[in-house]
ROROVEX-397416 format. One record per residue: x, y, z of N, C-alpha, C, O in turn. Coordinates in steps of 0.1 Angstrom, whole numbers, plus 5000, padded with zeros to 4 digits. Example, Ala and Ser with C-alpha at 12.3 -4.5 7.8 and 13.67 -1.06 7.14 Angstrom:
BEGIN
513249435078512349555078513249675078514249675085
512849785071513749895071512950005079513450115080
END
This chain:
BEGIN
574979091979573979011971573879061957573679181953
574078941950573678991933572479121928571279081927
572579231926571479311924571179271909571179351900
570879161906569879121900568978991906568178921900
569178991913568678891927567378881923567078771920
566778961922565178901922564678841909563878741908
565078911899565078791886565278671886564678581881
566578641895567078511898565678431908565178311908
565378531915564078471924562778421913562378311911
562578531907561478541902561878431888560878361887
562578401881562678331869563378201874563578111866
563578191882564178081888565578051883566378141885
566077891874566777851866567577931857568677971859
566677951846567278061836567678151837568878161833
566978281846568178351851569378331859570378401857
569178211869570378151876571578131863572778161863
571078071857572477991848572878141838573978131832
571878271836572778341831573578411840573878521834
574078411850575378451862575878391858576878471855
576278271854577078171853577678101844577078021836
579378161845580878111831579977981824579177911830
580377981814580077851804580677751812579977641813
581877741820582277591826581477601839581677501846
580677701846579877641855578677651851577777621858
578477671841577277631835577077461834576177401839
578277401824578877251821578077221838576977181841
579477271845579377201859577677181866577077081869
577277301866575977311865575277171867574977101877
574877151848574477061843574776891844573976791842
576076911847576676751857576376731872576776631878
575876811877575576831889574376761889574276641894
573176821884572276801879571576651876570576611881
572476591867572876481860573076381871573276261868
573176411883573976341891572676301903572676191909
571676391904570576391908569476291905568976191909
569176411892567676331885568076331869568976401863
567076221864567176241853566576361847565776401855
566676451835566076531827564976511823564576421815
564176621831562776641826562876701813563976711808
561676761807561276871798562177011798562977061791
561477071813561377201811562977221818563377331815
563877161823565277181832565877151814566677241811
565677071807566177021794566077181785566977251781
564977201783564677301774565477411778565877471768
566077461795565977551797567877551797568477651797
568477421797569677391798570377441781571477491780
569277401770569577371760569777561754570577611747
568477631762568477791755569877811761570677821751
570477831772571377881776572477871767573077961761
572677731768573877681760574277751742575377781737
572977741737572877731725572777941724572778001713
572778001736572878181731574378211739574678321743
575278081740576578131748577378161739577378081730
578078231738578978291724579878221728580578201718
580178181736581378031737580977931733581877841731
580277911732579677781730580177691723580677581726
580177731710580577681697582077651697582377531695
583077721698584477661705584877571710585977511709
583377561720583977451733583277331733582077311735
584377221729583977101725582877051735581876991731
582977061750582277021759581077031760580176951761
581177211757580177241752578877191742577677191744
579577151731578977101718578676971725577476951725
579276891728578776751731577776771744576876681744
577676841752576576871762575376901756574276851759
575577031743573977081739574076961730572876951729
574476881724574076741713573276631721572376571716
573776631734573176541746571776601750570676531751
571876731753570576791761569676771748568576701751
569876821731569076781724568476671726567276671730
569376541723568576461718567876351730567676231729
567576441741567076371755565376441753564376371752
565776621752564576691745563476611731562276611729
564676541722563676491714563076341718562176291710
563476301728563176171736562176221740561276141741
561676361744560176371758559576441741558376421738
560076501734559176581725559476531713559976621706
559376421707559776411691559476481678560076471667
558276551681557276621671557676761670557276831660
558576821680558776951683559777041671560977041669
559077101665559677181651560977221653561977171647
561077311662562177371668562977301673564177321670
562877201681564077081683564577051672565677091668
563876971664563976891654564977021641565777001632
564677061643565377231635566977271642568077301636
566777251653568377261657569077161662570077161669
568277071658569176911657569876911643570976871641
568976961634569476941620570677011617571676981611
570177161626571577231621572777201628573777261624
572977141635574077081645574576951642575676911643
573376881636574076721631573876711617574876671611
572876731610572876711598571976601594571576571583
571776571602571076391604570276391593569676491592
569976311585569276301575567776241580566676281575
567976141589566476091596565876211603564676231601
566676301613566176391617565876481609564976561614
566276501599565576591589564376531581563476601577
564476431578562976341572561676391582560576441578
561876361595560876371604560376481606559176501608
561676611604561176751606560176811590559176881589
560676771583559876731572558876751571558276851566
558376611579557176541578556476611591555576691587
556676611603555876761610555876881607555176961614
556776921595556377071589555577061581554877161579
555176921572553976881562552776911570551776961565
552876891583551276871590551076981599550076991606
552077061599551677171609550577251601550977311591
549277251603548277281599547477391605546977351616
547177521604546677591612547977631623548177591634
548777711614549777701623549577841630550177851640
548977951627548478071638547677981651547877971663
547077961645545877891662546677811667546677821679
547377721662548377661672549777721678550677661685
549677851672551177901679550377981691550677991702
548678051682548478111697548178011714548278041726
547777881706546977761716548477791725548377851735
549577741721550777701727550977821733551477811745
550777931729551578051738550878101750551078221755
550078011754549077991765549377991776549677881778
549578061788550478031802549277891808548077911811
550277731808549777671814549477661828548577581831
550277741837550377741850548677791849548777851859
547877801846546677901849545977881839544977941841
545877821828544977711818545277651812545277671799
545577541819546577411816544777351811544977261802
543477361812542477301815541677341800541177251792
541777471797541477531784542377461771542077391761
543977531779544677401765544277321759544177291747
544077241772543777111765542677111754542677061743
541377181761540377201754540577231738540077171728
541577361739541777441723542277321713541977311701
543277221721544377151716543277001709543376931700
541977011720541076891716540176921699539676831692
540077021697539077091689540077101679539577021671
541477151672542077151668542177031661541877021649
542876941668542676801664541376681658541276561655
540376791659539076781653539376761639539376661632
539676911635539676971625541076981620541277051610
541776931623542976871613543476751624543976771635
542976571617542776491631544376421627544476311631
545276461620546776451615547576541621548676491622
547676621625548076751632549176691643548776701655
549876661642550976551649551576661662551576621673
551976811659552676901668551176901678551476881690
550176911676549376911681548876841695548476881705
549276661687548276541690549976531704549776461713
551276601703552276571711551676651720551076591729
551476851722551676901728549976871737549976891750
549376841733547876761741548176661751547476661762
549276561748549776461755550476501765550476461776
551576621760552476721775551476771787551676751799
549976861779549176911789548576801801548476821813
548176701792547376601798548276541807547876461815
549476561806550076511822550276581829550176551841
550476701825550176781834549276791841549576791853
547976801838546276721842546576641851545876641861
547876551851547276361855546176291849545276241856
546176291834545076231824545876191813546576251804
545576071816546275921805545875941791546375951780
544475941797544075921788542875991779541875941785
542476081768541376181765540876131753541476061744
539376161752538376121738539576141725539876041718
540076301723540776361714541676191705541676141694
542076171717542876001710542675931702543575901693
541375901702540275801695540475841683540975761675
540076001676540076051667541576111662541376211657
542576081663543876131663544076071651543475961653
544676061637545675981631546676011625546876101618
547475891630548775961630549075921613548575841606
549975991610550876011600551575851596552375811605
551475761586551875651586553875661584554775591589
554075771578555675741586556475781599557575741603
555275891605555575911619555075811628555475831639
554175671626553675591633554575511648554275471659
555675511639556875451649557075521665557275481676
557075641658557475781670556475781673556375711683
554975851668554275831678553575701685552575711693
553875631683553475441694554375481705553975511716
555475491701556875561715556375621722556175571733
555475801718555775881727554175851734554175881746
553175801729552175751737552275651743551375651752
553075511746553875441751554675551766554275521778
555375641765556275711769554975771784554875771796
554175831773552675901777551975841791552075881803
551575731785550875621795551875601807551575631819
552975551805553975541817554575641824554775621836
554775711821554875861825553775851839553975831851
552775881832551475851844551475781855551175821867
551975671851551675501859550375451853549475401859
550275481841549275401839549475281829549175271817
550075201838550975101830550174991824550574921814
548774971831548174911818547674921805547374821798
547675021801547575061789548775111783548675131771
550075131788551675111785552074971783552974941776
551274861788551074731787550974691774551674621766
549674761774548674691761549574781749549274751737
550574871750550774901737552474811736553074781725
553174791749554574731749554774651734555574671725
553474521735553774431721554074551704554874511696
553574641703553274641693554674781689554774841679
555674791704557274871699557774801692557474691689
558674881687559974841679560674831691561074941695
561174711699561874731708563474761705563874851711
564174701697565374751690565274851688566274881681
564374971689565075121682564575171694564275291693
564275111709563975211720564875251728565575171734
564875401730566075451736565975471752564875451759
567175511758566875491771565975571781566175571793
565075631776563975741782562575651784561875641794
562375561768561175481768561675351778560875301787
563175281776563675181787563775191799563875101807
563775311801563375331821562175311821561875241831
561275351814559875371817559175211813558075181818
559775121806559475021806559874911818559274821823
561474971822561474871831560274941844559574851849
560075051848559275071856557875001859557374941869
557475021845556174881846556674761843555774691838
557574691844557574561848557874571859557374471865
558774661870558474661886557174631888556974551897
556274701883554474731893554174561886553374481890
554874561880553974361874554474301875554674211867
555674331891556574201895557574121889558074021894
557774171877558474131868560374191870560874251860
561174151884562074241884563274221877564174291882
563574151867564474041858564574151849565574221847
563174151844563474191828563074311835562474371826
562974401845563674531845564674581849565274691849
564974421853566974511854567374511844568174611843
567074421830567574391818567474531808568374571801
566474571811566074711806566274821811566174931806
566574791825567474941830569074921825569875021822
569274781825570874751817571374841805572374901802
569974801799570074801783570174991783571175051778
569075061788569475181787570875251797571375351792
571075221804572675241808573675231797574475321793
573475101791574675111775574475221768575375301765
573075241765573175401752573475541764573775661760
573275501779573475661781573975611797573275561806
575075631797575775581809576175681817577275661824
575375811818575375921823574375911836574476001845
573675841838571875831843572375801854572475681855
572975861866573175801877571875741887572175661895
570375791885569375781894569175651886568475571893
569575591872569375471866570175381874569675271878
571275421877572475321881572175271900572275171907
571575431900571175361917569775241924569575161933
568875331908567575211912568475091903568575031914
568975041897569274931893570274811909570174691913
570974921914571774891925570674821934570874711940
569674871935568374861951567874761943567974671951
567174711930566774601929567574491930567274401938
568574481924569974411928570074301946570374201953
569674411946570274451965568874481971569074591977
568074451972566874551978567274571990567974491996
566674701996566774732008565874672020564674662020
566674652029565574542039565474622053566374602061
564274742059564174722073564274692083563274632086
565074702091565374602104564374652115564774752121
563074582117562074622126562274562141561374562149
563174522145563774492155564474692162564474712174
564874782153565074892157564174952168564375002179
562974922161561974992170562174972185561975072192
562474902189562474832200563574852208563474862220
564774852202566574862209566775002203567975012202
566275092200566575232198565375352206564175342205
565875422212565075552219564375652206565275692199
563375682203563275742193561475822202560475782207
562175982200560776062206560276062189560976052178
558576092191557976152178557476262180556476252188
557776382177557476512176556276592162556376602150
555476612169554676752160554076832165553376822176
554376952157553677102159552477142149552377112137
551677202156550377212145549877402155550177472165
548977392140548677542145547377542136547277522124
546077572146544777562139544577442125543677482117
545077352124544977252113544077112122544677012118
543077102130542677052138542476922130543076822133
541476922118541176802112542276752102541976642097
543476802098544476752094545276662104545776552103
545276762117546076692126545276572128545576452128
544176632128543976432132543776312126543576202131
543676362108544376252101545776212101545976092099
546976322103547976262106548076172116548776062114
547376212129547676102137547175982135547775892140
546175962129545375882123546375752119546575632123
547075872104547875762098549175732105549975652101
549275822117550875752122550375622131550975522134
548875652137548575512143549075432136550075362139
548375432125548575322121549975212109549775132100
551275272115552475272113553175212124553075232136
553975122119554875082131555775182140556375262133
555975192153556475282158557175232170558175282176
556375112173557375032188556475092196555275092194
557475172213557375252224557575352217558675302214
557575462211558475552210557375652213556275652209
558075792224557175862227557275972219558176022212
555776002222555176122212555176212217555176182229
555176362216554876532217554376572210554776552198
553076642212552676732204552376852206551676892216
552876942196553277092209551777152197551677152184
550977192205549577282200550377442201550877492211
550177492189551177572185550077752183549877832173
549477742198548677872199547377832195546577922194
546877682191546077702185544477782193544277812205
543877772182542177832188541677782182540577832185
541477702174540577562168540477452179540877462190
539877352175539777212183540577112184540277002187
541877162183542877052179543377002194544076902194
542977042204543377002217542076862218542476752221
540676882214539876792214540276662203539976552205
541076722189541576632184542376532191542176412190
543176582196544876522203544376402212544576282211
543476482221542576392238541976272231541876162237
541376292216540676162210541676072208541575972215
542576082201544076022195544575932203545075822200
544375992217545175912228545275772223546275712219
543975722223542975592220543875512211544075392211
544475602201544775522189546275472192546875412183
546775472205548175482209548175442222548375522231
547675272224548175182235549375212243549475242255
550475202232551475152238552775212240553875182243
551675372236552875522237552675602245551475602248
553375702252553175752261553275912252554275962247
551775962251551676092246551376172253550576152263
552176302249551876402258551876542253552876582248
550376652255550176732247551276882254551676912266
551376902249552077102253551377192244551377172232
550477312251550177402249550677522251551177552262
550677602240550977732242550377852233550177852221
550177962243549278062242549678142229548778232228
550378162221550678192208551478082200551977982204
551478142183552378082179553878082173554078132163
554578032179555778092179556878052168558078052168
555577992156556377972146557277842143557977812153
557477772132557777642133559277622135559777512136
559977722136561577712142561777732156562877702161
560877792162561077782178560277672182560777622192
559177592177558377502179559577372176559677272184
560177382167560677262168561877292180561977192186
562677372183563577392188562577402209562877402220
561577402203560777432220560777262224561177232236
560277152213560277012214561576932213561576822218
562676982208564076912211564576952219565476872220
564577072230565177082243564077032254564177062266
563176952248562176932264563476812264563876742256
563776852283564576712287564176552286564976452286
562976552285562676382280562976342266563376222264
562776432254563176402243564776442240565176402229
565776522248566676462246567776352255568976342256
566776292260567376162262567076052258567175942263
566776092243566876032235567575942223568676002223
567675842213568775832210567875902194568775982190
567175912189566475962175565476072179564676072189
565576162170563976282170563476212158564176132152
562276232153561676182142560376342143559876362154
559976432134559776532131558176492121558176432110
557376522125555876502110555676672115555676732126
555376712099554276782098552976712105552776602110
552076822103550676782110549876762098548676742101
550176762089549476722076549876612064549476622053
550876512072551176402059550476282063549976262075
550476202054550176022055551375962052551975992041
551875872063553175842064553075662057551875622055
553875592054553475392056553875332067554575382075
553475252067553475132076555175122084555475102096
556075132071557275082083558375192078559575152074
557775342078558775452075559475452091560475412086
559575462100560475432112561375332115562475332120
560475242108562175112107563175112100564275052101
562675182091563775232074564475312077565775302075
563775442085564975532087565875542101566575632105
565575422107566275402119567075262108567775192115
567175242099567975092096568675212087569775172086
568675272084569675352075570375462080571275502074
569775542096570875592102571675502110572475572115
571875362113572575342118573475232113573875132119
573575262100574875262092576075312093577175262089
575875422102576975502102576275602111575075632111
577275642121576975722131577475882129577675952139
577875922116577875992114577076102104577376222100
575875992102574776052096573676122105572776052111
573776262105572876302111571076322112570276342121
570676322095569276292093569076212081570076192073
567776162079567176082075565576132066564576172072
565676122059564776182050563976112040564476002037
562476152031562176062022561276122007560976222000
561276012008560176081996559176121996558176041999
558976281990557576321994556676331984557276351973
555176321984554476301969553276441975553176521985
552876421964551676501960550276441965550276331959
549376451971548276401971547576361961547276461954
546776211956546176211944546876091938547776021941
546076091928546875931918546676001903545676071899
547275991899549075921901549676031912549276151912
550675991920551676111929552376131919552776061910
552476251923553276361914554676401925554276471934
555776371927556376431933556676581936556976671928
556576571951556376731952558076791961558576901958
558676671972560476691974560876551973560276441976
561976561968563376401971564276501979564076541990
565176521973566476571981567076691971566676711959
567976761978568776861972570376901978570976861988
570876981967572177031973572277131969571477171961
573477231973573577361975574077361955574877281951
573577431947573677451936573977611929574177631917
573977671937575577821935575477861950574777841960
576477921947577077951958578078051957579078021963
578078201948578778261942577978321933576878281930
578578471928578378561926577278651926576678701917
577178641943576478711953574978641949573878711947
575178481949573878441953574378281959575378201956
573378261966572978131974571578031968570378061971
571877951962570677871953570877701960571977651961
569577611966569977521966569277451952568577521945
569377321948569277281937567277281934566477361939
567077181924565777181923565377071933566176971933
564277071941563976971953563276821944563276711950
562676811930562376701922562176731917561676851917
562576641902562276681884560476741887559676741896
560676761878559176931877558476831869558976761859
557076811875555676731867556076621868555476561859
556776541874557076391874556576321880556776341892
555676201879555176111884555875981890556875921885
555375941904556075831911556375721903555775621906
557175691893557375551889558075461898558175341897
558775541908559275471917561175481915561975451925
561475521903562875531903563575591910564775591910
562875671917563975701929563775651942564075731951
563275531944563275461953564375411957564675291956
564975471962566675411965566975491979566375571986
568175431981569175521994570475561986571175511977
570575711995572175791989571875871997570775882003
572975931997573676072006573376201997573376181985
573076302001572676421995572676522008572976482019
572476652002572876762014571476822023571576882033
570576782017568576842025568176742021568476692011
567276692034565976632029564876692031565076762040
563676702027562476722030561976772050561776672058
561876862054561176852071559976812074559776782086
559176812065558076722069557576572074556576552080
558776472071559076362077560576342079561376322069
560876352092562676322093562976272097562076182098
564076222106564876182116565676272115566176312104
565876312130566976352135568176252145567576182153
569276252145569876182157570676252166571876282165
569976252178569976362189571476422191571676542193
572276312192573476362196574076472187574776562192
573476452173574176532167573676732162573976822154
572776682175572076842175573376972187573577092188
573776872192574576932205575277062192575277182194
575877012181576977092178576077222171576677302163
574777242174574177332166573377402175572177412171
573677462190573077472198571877582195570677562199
572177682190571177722182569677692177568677762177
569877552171568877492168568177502150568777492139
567177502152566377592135566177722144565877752156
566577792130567077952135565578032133564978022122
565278072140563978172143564178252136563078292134
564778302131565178422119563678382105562678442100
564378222106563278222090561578172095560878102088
561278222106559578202112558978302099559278402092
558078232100557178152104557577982103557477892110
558278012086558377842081558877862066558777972061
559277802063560277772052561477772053561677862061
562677722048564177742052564677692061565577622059
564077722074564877652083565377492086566377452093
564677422080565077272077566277272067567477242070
565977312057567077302050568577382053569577352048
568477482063569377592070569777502079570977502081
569077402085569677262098570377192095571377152100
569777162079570577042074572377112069573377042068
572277192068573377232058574477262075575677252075
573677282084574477342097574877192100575977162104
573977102099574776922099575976912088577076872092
575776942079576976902069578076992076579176972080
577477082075578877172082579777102093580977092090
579177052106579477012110580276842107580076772116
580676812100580576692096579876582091580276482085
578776612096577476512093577476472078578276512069
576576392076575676292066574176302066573576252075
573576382056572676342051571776252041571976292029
571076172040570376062036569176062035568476132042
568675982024567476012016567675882015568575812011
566175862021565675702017564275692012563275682019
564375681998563375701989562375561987561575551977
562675461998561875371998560675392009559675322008
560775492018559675552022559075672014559875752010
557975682011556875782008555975852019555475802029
555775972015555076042027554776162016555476212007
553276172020552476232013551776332019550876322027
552476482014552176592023551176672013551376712001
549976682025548876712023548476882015547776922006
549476982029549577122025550177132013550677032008
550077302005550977312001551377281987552277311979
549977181985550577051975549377061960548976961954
549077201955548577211947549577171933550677201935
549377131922550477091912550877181904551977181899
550177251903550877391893550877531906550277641904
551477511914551177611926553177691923554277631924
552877831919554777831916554677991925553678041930
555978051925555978201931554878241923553878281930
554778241910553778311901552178301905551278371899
551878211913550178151922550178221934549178281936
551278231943551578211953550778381959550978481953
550078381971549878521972550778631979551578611989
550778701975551778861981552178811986553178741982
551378832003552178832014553278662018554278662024
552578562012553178432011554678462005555678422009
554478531994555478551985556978601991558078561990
555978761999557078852002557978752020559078762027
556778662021557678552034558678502028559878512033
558378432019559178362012560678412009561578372015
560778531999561778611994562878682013563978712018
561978682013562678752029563678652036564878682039
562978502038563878422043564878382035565978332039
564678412022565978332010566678432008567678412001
566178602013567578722019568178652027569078582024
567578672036568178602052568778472051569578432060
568578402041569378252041570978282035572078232038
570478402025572078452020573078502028574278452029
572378622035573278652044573678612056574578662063
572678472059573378422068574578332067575078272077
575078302051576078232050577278332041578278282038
577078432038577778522028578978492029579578462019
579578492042580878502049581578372047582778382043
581078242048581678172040580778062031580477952035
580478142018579978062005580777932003580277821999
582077962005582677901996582977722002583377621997
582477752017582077622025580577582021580077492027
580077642015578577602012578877541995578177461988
580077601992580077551975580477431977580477371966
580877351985581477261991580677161990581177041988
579277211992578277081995577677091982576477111982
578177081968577577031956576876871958576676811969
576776821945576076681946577476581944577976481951
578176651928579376581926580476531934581176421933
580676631944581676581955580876451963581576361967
579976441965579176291974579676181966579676181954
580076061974580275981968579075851969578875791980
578375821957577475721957577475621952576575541949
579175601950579075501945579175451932578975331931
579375511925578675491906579575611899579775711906
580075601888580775721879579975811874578875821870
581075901878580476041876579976081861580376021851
579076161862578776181848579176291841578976411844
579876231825580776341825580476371805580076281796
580776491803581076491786582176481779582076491767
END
């Protein structure tokens, strides 16, 4: 194991990508690319690396990757000094130099705003905002300001703040900022007020960051023409965007459930709970009320000593036409023998589907028919996976999918599970192949458990890892994993928005770190079959994205 390992733990990204040659760095970053589109902070953190590689500059690929990561960064931050500063020295641009200009004209109070900014938001993201409101008081032109107020406040989930009212912008920055409050509003989903400002763009100078986000709100206002036209339009300027190319594919094509499944497929429903009594019984709540057919239920009471057995006995009620049936046991034996205790009961594997909830999500209406119409595509897909949100409005995505993203020099990393601070617009509503999905809502397909007799490995109990340790023992074996992002499931635990290792307490922490030892060395021996399961090698369909 890399004995710099825990930096890598502890810093996440940044230290990861310094282990890593300038061409897997490249690789890296197409990998990436192949996933999700670029947030902020994966952008920012792509662009330091690149820009302190003493290769860098030689390598044309290079140079055309950090020219790209820039000018994506000045897409989410236009006002940003230091962007705008090594854009210039890299291109020369004369407009980008006008603009850097004109926000060095207005950086006003530039001590109180370098201390405002050097603020750890994870932990007063709430104050920020405050310092950043009061500032813009008192100089109401302050443009670096009136952007980095607009970053916090989505962070928040807040569209919209008083500070606004009183803001004015700069009349030759007016263009850029209508964009990035435009950008602002949709970001959120707060597309009526992304609405009310659409008339008054320069639609001819909008690039493809504000064109996803526009065609997004004409999805929510039924308008699906002119957002293919505008997911079109931004594919011309950046034909890199594979998650562009796939939601364009599914409106094209929409995806249709075959609810006829329910009915001609065996499918058990399984959950484990452990003292979560009044969660559990909103989950059950909301799988009532989901289509499900016959399909029988388990629910293994996992030691509890709360009331969750009085929960379950109420529930019956809610479930006519299913045959539920509770299992108790006198400890808890942790969520990798619990699930592995409910897929060897002989009734559930004579089964033709497992389907897996935590005891704490809200599922929809016809997440069972979706992912029974998309494993049996191919009978070589072994799970079925979706989109998981944040509790709250706007949803914040909290997992989509991932793939193994190093695999080499003495570390094991899977990728990032969803762009960081991103709100549901819906663009990854689609279906593709990827290497994990999410274990809080799954399918499994039974048959294809035989070749893993093992199961989820009790090693990583209490909980974390082992889903994603299953899924990778499926690819291993052959299998197919799938993500169908037109189901949502919204997981309750867990699901604070700025919750990172750095929140997380001790002993949570030192669980954590322990299983993602144990994940290493349970595959050390052969990495190089785990390097295997990048994103790049999947085929979905669409060109690769390349510099």
């Amino acid at each position: 194991m890399n004995e710099r390992y825990l930096q890598t733990f502890q810093y996440g990204m940044s230290a990861q990508l310094r282990e890593l040659s300038l061409d897997e760095v490249l690789l890296y970053v197409r990998n990436h690319l192949h996933s999700f589109l670029l947030d902020e902070s994966v952008c920012f953190c792509f662009i330091e690396r690149l820009a302190n590689d003493p290769d860098a500059a030689g390598n044309e690929t290079a140079q055309k990757a950090l020219l790209y990561l820039l000018d994506k960064a000045l897409q989410h931050r236009p006002f940003r000094l230091g962007l705008l500063e090594a854009a210039v020295r890299l291109t020369g641009n004369p407009q980008v130099r006008q603009r850097m200009d004109l926000v060095a004209r207005h950086m006003r109070e530039k001590e109180t705003y370098d201390l405002i900014t050097g603020l750890d938001l994870k932990h007063d993201a709430e104050e920020v905002g405050e310092f950043l409101a009061g500032l813009t008081r008192v100089c109401p032109d302050h443009v670096p300001a009136a952007q980095y107020a607009l970053y916090v406040g989505r962070l928040l989930g807040v569209s919209a703040e008083p500070w606004l009212e009183n803001f004015v912008c700069p009349e030759p920055l007016r263009r850029d900022w209508d964009m990035a409050l435009f950008n602002h509003h949709a970001t959120l989903c707060d597309f009526d007020r992304a609405m009310a400002l659409w008339p008054t763009l320069s639609h001819a100078s909008l690039r493809e960051t504000g064109l996803n986000l526009a065609a997004a709100m004409f999805v929510a206002a039924g308008e699906t023409e002119t957002a293919i036209r505008l997911y079109e339009n931004s594919l011309r300027q950046d034909p890199r965007q594979t998650p562009v190319r796939l939601r364009l594919a599914q409106l094209q094509s929409p995806f249709a459930a075959d609810a006829s499944l329910l009915s001609r497929r065996r499918v058990n429903i399984c959950l484990y709970s452990w003292n979560k009594a009044d969660m559990l019984g909103q989950t059950l709540e909301s799988l009532s009320r989901s289509a499900i057919g016959p399909a029988r239920i388990d629910v293994l009471l996992n030691g509890c000593t709360d009331h969750s057995r009085e929960v379950v006995e109420k529930a019956r009620a809610l479930f006519p036409h299913n045959q539920l049936t509770v299992h108790d046991l006198h400890v808890n034996i942790g969520a990798p023998a619990a699930r592995n205790w409910l897929t060897n009961l002989p009734e559930v594997r004579t089964s033709d589907y497992i389907a897996f909830l935590d005891d704490d999500v809200t599922v929809q209406e016809d997440w069972l028919a979706a992912f029974l119409t998309v494993a049996e595509t191919d009978p070589e897909i072994g799970a079925v996976g979706c989109k998981v949100l944040h509790p709250g409005e706007p949803a914040m995505y909290q997992y989509l999918f991932r793939y193994v993203a190093i695999a080499d020099h003495g570390l094991l990393r899977m990728s990032l599970p969803a762009p960081e601070n991103m709100y549901d617009t819906r663009l990854y509503d689609v279906i593709r192949e990827t290497r994990s999905v999410m274990g809080c809502l799954h399918l499994l397909r039974t048959s294809a458990l035989a070749g893993i007799p093992a199961g989820f490995d009790i090693r990583f109990s209490p909980s974390q890892v082992d889903d994603i340790d299953h899924d990778i023992a499926l690819c291993l074996n052959g299998y197919r994993i799938m993500y169908c992002g037109t189901v949502a499931c919204v997981h309750h635990q867990s699901s604070g928005k700025n919750e990172t290792k750095a929140t997380l307490a001790k002993p949570d922490l030192g669980a954590i770190m322990g299983n993602d030892i144990k994940f290493y060395f349970k595959h050390a021996d052969h990495l190089d079959r785990l390097k295997a399961l990048d994103n790049l090698s999947l085929d979905l369909g669409v060109p690769l994205p390349e510099f």
